[in-house]
N, C-alpha and C positions, 0 to 999 in steps of 0.2 A: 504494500500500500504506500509507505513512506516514499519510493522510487514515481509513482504514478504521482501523487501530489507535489513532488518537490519539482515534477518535469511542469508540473500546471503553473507553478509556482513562477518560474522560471529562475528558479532557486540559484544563486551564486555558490561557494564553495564555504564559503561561512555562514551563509543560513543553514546548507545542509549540514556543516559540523555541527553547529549548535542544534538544531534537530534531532540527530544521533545523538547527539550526548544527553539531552533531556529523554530521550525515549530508552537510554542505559541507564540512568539513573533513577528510573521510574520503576523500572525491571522489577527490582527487589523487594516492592512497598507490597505488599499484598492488597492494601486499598485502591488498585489499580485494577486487580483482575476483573472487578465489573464489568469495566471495557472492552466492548469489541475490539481486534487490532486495529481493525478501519479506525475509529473512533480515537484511539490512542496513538494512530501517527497522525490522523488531522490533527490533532489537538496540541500536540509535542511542536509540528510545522506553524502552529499559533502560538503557543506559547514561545518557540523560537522568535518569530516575526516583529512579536511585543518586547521581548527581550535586547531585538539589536534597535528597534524603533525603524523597521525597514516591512513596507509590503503592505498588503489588505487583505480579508478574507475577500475577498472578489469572487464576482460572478461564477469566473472559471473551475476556479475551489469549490465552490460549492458545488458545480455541476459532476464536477471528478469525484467527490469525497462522499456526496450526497446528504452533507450534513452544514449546516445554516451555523455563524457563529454564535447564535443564541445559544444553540443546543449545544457546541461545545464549551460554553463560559465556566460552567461546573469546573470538569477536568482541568481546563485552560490555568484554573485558579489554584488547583490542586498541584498541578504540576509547577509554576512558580511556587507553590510554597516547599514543595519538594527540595526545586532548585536552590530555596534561600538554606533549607538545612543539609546542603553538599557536603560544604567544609569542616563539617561537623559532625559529619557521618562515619560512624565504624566503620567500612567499606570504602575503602579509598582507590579503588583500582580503576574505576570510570573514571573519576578526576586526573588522576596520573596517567591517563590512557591518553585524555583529550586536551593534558596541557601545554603542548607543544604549540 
């Protein structure tokens, strides 16, 4: 899913890291598995977006993902809060993977 949205996206190389790495660091939370995977790379490629202050949930996204940014705001908010407790996290092998 993440490869089909990030092409809609027209995602550069740093939206798609930062996408990857919020969708590895989300991995582990078991508050996640709710998510369908669809649901959880749109929402990772949202919450990316908002993170660098770059993109829109646009039309295209929608049409690819099939899901409205309404309906991903939940996760969206989930997944930043995730994000703020990285550094902080027992499990540091996504941060060290992605700090290059």
């Amino acid at each position: 899913f993440m490869n089909r949205f990030l092409k809609a996206a027209k995602a550069d190389k740093k939206l798609e890291q930062v996408a990857m790495y919020l969708m590895e660091v989300t991995m582990p939370n078991y508050n996640f598995v709710k998510y369908p995977a669809s649901h959880m790379a749109a929402a990772t490629l949202r919450a990316a977006q908002l993170t660098l202050q770059r993109g829109t949930w646009n039309t295209a996204l929608q049409k690819h993902s099939q899901y409205s940014e309404a309906q991903l705001r939940e996760c969206v908010e989930a997944i930043v809060a995730e994000q703020a407790k990285a550094p902080t996290a027992s499990l540091h092998a996504v941060q060290k993977k992605y700090s290059h």
